[in-house]
Every structure is written in C-alpha cells, then in structure tokens.
Residue frames as qw, qx, qy, qz and C-alpha x, y, z in Angstrom:
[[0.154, -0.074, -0.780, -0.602, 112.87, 83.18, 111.33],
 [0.392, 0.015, 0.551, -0.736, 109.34, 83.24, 111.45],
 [0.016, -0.150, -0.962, -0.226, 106.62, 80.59, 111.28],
 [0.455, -0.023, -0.225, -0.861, 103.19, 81.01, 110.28],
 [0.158, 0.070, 0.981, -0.083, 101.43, 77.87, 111.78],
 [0.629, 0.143, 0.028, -0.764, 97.83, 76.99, 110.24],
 [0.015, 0.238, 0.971, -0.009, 95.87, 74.57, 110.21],
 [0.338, -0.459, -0.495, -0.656, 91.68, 75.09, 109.82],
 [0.517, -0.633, -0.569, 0.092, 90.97, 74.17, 113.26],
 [0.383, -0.250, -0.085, 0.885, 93.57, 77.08, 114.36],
 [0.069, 0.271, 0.493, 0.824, 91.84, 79.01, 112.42],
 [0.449, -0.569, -0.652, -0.223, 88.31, 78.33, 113.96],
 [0.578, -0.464, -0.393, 0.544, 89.55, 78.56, 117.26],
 [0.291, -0.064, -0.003, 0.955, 91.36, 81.76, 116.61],
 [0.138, -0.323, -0.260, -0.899, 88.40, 83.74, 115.60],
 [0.543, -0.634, -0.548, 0.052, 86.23, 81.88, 118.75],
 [0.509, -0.270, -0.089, 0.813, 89.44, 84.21, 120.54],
 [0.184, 0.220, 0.188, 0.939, 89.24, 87.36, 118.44],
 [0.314, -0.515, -0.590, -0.536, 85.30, 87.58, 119.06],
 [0.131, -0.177, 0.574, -0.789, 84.39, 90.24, 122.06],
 [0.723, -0.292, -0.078, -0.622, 81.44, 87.90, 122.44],
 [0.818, -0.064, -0.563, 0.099, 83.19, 85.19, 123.73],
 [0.676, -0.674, 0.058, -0.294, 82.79, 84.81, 127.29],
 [0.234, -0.677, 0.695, -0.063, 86.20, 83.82, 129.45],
 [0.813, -0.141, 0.565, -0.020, 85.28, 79.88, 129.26],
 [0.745, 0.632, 0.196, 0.086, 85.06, 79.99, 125.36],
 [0.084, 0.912, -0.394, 0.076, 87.95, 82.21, 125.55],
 [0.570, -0.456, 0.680, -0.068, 90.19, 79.64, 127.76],
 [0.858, 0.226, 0.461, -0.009, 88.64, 76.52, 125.72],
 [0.557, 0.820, 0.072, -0.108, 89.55, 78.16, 122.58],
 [0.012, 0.768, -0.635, 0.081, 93.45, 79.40, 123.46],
 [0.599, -0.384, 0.698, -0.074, 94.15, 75.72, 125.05],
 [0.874, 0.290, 0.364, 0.141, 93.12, 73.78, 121.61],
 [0.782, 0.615, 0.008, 0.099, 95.33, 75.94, 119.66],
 [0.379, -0.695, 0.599, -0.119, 98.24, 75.71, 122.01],
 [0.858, 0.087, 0.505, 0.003, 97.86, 71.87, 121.35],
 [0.724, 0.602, 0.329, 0.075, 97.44, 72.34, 117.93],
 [0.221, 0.826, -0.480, 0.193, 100.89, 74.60, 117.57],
 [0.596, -0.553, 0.577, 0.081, 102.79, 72.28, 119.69],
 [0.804, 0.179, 0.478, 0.306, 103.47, 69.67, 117.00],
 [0.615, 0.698, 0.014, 0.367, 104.91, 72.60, 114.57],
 [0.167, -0.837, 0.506, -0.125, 106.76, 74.62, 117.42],
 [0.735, -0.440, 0.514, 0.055, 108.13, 70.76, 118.31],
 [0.892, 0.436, -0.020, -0.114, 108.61, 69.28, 114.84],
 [0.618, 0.666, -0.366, 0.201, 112.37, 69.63, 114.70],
 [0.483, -0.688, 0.482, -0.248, 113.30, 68.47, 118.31],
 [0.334, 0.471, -0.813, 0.079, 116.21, 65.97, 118.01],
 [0.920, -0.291, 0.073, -0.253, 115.10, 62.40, 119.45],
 [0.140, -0.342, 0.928, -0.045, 117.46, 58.89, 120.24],
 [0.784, 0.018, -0.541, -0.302, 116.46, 55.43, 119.35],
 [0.517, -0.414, 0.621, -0.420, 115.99, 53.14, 122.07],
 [0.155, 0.088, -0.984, -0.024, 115.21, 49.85, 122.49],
 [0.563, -0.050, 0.235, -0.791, 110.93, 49.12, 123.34],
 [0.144, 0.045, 0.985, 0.080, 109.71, 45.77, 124.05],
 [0.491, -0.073, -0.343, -0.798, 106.08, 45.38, 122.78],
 [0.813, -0.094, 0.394, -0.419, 103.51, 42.44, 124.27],
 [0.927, 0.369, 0.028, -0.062, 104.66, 40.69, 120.48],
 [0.829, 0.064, 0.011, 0.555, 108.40, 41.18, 120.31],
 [0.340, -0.680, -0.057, 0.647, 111.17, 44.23, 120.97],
 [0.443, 0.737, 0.406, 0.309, 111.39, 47.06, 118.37],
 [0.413, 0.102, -0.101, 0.899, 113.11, 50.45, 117.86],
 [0.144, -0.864, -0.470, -0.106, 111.87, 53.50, 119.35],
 [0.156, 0.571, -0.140, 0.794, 112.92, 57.17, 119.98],
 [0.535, -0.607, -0.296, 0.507, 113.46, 59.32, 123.39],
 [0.151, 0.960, 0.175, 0.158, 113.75, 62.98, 122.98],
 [0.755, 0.164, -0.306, 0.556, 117.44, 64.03, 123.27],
 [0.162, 0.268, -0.348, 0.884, 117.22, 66.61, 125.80],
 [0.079, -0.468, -0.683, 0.555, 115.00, 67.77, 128.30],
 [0.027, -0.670, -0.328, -0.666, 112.15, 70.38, 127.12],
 [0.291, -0.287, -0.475, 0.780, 111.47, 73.55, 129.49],
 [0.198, 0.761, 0.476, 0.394, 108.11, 75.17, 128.94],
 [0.302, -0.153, -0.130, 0.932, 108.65, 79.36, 129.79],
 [0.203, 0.689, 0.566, 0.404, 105.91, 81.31, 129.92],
 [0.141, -0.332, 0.147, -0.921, 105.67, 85.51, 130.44],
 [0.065, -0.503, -0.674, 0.538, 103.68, 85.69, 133.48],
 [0.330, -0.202, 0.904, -0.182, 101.10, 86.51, 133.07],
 [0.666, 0.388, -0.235, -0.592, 99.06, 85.82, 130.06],
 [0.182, 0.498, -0.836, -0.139, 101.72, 83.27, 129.08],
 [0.291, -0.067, 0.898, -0.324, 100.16, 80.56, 131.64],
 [0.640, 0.279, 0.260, -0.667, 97.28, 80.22, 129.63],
 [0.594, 0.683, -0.354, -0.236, 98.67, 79.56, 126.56],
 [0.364, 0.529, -0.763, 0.076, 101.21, 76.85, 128.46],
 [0.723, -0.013, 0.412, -0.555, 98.68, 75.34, 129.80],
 [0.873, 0.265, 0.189, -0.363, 98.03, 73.47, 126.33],
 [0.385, 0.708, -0.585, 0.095, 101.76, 73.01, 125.60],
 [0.494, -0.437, 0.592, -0.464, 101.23, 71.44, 129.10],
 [0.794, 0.205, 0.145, -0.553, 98.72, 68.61, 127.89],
 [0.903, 0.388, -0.169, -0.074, 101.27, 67.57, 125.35],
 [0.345, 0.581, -0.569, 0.468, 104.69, 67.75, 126.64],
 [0.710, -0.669, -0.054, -0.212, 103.30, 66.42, 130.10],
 [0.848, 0.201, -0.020, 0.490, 107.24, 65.44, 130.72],
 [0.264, 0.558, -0.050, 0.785, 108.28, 69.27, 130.55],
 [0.338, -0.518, -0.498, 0.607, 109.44, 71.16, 133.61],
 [0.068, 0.907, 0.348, 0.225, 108.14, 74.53, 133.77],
 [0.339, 0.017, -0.109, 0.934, 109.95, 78.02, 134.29],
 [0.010, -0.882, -0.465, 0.084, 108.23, 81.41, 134.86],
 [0.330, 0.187, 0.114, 0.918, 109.44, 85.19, 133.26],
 [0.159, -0.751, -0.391, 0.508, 107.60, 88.24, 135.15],
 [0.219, 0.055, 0.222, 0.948, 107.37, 91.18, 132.92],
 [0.088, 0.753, 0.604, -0.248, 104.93, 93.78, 133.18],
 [0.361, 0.405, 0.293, 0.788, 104.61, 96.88, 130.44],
 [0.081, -0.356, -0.076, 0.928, 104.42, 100.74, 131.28],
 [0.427, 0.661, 0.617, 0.007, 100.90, 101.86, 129.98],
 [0.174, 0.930, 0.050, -0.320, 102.66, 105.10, 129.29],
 [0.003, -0.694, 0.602, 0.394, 106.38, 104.03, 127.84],
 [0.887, 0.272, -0.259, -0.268, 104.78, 101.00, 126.53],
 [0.427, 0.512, -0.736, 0.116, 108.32, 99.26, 127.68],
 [0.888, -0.143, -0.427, 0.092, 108.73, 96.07, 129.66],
 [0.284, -0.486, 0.762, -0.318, 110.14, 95.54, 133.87],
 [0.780, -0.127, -0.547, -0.276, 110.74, 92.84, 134.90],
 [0.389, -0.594, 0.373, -0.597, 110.07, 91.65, 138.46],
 [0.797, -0.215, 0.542, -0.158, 110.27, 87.38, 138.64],
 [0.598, 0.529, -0.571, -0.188, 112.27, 85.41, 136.83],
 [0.538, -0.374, 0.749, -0.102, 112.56, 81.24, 138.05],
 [0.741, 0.445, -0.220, -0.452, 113.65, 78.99, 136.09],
 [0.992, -0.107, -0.051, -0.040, 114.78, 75.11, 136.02],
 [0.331, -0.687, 0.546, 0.348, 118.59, 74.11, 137.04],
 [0.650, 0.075, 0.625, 0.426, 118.84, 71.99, 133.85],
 [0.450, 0.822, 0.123, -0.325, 117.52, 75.17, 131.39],
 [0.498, -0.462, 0.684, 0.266, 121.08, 74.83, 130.19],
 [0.223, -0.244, 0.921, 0.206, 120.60, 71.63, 128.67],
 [0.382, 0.415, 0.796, -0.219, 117.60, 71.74, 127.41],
 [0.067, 0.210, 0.249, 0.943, 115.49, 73.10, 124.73],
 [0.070, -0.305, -0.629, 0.711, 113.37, 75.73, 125.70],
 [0.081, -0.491, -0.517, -0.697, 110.21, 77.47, 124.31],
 [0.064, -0.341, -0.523, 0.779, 109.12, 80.23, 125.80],
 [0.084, 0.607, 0.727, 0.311, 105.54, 81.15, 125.45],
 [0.099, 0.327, 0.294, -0.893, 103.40, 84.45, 125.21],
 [0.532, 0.611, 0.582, -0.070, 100.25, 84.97, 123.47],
 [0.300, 0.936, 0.186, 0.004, 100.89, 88.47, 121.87],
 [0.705, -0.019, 0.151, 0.693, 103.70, 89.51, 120.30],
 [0.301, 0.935, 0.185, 0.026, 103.27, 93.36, 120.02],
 [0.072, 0.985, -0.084, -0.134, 106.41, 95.37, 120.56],
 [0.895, 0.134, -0.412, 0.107, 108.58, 92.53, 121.52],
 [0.184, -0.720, 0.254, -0.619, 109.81, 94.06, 123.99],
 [0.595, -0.517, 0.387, -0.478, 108.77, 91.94, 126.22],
 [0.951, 0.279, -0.015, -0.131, 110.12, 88.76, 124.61],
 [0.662, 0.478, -0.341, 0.466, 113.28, 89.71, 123.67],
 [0.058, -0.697, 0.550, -0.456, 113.57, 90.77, 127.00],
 [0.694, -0.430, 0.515, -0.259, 112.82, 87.62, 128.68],
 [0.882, 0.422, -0.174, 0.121, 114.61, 85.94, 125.99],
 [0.220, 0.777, -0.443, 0.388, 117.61, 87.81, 127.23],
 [0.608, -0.510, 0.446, -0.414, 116.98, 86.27, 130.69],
 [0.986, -0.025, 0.157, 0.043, 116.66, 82.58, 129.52],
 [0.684, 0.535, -0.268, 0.419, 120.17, 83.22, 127.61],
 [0.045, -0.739, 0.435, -0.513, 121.63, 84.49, 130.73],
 [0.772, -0.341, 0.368, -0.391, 120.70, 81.16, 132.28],
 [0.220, -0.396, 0.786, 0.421, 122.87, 79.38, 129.43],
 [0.679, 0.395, 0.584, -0.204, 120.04, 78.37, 127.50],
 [0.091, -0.423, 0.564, 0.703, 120.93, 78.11, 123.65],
 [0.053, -0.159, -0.782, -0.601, 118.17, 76.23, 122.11],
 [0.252, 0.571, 0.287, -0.726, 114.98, 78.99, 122.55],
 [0.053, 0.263, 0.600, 0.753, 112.16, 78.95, 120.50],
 [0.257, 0.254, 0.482, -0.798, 109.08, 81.46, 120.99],
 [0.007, 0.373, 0.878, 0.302, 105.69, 80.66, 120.45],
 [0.137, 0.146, 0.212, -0.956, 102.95, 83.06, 120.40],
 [0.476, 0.616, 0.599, -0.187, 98.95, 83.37, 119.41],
 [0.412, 0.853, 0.317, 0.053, 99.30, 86.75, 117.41],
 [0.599, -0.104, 0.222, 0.763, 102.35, 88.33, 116.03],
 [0.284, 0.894, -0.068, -0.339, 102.32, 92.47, 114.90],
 [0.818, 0.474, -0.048, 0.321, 104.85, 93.21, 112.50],
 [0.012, -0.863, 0.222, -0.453, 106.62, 95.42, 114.40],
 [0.635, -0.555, 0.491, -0.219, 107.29, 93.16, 117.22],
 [0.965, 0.160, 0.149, 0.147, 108.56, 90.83, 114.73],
 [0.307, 0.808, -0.256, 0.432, 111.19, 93.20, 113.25],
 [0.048, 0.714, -0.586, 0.380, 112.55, 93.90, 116.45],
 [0.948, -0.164, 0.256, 0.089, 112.49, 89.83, 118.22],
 [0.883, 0.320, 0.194, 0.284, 114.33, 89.22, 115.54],
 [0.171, 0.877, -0.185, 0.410, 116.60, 92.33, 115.51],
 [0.141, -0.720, 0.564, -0.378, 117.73, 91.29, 119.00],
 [0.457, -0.231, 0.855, -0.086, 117.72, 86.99, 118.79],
 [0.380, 0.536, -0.506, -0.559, 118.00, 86.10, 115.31],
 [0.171, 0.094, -0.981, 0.012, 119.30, 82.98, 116.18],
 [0.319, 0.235, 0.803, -0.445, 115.34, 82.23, 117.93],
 [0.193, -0.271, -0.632, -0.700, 112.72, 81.20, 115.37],
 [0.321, 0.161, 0.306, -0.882, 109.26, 82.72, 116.06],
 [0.068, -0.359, -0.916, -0.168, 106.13, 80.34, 115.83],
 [0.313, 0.045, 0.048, -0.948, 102.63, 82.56, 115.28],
 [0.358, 0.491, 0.767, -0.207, 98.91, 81.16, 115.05],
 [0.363, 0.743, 0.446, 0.342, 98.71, 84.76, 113.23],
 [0.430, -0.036, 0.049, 0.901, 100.26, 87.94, 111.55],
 [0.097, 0.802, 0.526, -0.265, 98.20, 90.99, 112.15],
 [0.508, 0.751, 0.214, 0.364, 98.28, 94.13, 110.58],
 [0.286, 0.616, -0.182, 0.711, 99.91, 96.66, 112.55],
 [0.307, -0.573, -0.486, 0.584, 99.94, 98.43, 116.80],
 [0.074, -0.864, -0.456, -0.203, 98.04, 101.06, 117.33],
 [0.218, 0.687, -0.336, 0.606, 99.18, 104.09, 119.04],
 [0.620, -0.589, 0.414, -0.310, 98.81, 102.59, 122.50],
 [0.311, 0.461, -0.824, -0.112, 101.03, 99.48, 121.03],
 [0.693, 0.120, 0.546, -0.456, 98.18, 97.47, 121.17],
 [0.348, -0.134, 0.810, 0.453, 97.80, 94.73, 118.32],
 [0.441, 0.376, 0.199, -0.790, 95.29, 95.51, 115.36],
 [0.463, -0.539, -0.165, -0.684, 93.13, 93.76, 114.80],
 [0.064, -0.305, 0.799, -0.514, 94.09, 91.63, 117.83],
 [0.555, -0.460, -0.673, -0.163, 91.84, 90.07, 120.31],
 [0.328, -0.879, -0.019, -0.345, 92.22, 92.91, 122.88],
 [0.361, -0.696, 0.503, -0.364, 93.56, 92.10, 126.25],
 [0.705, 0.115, -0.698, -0.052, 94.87, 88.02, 126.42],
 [0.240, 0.033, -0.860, 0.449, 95.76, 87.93, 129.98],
 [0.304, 0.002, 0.553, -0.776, 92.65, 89.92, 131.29],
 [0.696, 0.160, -0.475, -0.514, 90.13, 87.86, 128.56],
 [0.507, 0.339, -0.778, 0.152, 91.72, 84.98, 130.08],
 [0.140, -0.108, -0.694, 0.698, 91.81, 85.44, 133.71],
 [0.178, -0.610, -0.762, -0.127, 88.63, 86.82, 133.60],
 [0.320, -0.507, -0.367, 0.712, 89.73, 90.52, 135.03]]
C-alpha cells in the first residue's frame, strides 16, 4: 500500500531538495527535516505496552514500544535520509543494505549486507530516498526477509510510478511511505521530475 505523506513544511523542504541551486548544506539541512517530519507517519501504527511511570507528583500509566525498531538504509544515499529517522528513534539499532545499479542494465548488485541479530523481532523500516525502478528495494527487501524480518516498512523521499508497481508486485505485504509521487523515469530510469542524483547531491560528489 502506498502512503503519500504531506504536510506544508515537507513540502517546503522538498522543493529546497528539488532546486539545482541548492548547495550540498541546504541540500543535507533540507532531506534531514523531512526525514523527521515522515517519521511520525512511517511510525504512527507501531504497537506500544503500558507501563507503569512515576512522575515527581504521583505514578501514572505510560507506553513502551512493543518491539525493538531497526533503521535499514540502502547504502548509499539511504544514510542521509536515516540520519533524521536517527534524531527521532535515537533507541533504534541500525543495519546497512549495499546495492549499487548498472548505468547500462539499470539493475541492482548487491555487495554488503549487515544487519542486527534481533532484525527478527523487530520492526524494521528500511530507508532510501528514491524509489525509481524498485529494483533496488525490493531487492534489499528480499535480504531483510531472508533475515526473518516480517514487519518491513519502506520509506522514501520520491516515489516514480513505475517503481511503485513493481515494490509492490514483489512485497505487497510492505506499505510504501513517499514525501512525493512523480511523474514518470526517463529513459536512463532516472526519476522525472526528481531532484537528480540524492546520494551524490548529498555527499557532495
């Protein structure tokens, strides 16, 4: 299933991103607030416990998050983007998924894959900015599910349609969280209108 998150400041932000005048800080600054600012919809539905919490005035109920959370980003764009997932979830252990795409078959290897001994038991959200072919998603989806993981949700910045179609073609069962739905990939299965490169925008390369 897929989620459309918005919000005005997402918005803002998102077009500080899109804009080839923004310079790498503005670029960074920009991706980290609306990382934040998706976390509370990519989290909204994470099962909690009641506890017991004493207060300075007298004890009271309170919640505890019933599992463990595991953030997952694609190496290596991803890290940017789970950076601000980071901020809020400070709690979450961290994994890493290595995939790099063929400029000529457009298709995903992948070459590092570490990830927490409790993934398991936890739920997991694995991050990437761009969502073009999906390729790369569904393949390091494939990976976390080979680690026994069962509750996977993916967050992204920008979703094509095409790379929705086929996530979802190969891991229904994972709901897809977007900032935004673009129009279409180009013939180099690039996103249009996108925001170009994410990892090298990012990283500054």
């Amino acid at each position: 299933m897929f989620h459309h998150v918005d919000h005005p400041i997402i918005r803002e932000r998102l077009t500080q991103i899109r804009s080839v005048d923004s310079e790498t800080p503005a670029f960074r600054h920009a991706l980290h607030d609306v990382a934040r600012l998706m976390c509370f919809s990519v989290t909204a539905d994470l099962e909690t416990e009641t506890t017991e919490v004493e207060t300075p005035l007298k004890k009271t109920e309170g919640h505890t998050l019933s599992r463990p959370v595991v953030l997952v980003p694609i190496l290596r764009a991803g890290v940017g983007m789970m950076q601000g997932f980071a901020e809020i979830l400070t709690e979450a252990s961290v994994g890493y998924i290595g995939l790099y795409r063929d400029e000529e078959t457009h298709q995903p290897h992948a070459y590092y894959c570490k990830l927490p001994d409790h993934t398991a038991a936890s739920d997991v959200i694995l991050i990437d900015p761009m969502l073009a072919t999906g390729g790369s998603a569904a393949d390091a989806a494939d990976e976390l599910k080979k680690a026994g993981a069962t509750r996977i949700r993916f967050a992204c910045l920008i979703a094509a349609p095409e790379g929705v179609s086929a996530f979802e073609e190969r891991h229904p069962d994972i709901p897809i969280y977007a900032a935004a739905l673009d129009e279409k990939l180009n013939e180099n299965a690039y996103i249009v209108p996108g925001l170009g490169d994410a990892g090298d925008r990012y990283f500054g390369t």
